[in-house]
C-alpha positions as CSV (number, residue, x, y, z in Angstrom):
1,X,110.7,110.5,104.5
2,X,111.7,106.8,104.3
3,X,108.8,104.2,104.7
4,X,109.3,100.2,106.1
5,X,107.2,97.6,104.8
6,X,105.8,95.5,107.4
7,X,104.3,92.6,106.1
8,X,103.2,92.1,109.7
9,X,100.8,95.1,109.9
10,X,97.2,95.2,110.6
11,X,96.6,96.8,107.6
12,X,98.0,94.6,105.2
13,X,97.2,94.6,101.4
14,X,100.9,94.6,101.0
15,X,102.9,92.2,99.0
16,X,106.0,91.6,96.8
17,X,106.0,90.1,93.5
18,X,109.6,89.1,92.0
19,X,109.8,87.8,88.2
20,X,113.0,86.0,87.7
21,X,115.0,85.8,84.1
22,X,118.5,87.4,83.0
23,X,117.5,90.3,84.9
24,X,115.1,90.1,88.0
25,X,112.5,92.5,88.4
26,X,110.3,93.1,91.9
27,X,107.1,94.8,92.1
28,X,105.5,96.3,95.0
29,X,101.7,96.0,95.2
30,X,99.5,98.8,98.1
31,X,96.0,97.7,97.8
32,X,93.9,100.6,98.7
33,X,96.6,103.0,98.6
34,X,96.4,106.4,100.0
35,X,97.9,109.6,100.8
36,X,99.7,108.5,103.7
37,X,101.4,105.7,101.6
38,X,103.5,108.8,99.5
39,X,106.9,109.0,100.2
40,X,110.3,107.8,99.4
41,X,110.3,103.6,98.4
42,X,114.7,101.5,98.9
43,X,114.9,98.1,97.5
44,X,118.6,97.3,99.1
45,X,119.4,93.7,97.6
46,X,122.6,92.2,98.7
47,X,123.8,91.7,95.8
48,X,122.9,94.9,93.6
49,X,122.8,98.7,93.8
50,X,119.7,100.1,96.1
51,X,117.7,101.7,94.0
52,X,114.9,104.5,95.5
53,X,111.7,105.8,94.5
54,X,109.5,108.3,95.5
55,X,105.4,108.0,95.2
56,X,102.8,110.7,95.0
57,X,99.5,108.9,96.1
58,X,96.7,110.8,95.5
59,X,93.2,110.8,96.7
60,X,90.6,111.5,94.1
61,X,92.5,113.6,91.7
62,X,93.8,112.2,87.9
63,X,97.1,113.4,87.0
64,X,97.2,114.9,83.1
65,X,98.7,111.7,81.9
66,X,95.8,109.1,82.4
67,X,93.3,109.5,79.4
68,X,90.1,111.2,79.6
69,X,86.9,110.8,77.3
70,X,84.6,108.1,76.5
71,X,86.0,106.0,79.1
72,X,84.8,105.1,82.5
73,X,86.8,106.8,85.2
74,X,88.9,104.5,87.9
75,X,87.3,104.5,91.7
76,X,88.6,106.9,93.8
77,X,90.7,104.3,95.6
78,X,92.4,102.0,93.5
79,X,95.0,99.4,94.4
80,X,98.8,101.1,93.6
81,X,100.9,98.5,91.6
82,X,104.4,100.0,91.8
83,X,107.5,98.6,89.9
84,X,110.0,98.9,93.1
85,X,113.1,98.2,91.3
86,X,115.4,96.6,88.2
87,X,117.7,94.4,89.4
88,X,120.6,93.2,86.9
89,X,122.5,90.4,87.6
C-alpha cells in the first residue's frame, strides 16, 4: 500500500523537514501518528534515486527495542518522527 502526503488535509500535523550540507537529508514528521498511518513511505527527488520505506505504527504496544525500567513510559500516542530518506548529491 502506497500513501500521499497531502499537506492540504484536514488532519494535518504533517510536515517536511530538509537539512542541507554535502549530502541532504529530509525528515518526515506525523504528529499523533496512528495505525492507519502504517504502510509503504517514496521520497522521488528529481535528481536522486527514490528511496522507500515501510512504517509499522502501533497503538499502545512498545516494540522489544525501546528500554524498559526506571523510566517513565511514552503516551500512548506519540508524534512519529521518521527519517524519509538520504539523499547524496
Amino acid at each position: 500500500m502506497y500513501l500521499i502526503i497531502s499537506y492540504d488535509s484536514s488532519r494535518g500535523g504533517v510536515s517536511v523537514v530538509t537539512e542541507k550540507g554535502d549530502s541532504t537529508t529530509s525528515f518526515l514528521l506525523v504528529q499523533h501518528a496512528k495505525p492507519s498511518d502504517s504502510g509503504q513511505y517514496t521520497c522521488n527527488p528529481s535528481n536522486a534515486q527514490p528511496k522507500s520505506i515501510t512504517v509499522h505504527v502501533l497503538n499502545g504496544e512498545y516494540p522489544a527495542a525501546m528500554q524498559h525500567g526506571g523510566q517513565a513510559k511514552q503516551p500512548r500516542f506519540y508524534s512519529l518522527l521518521l527519517c524519509l530518506c538520504l539523499l547524496l548529491y
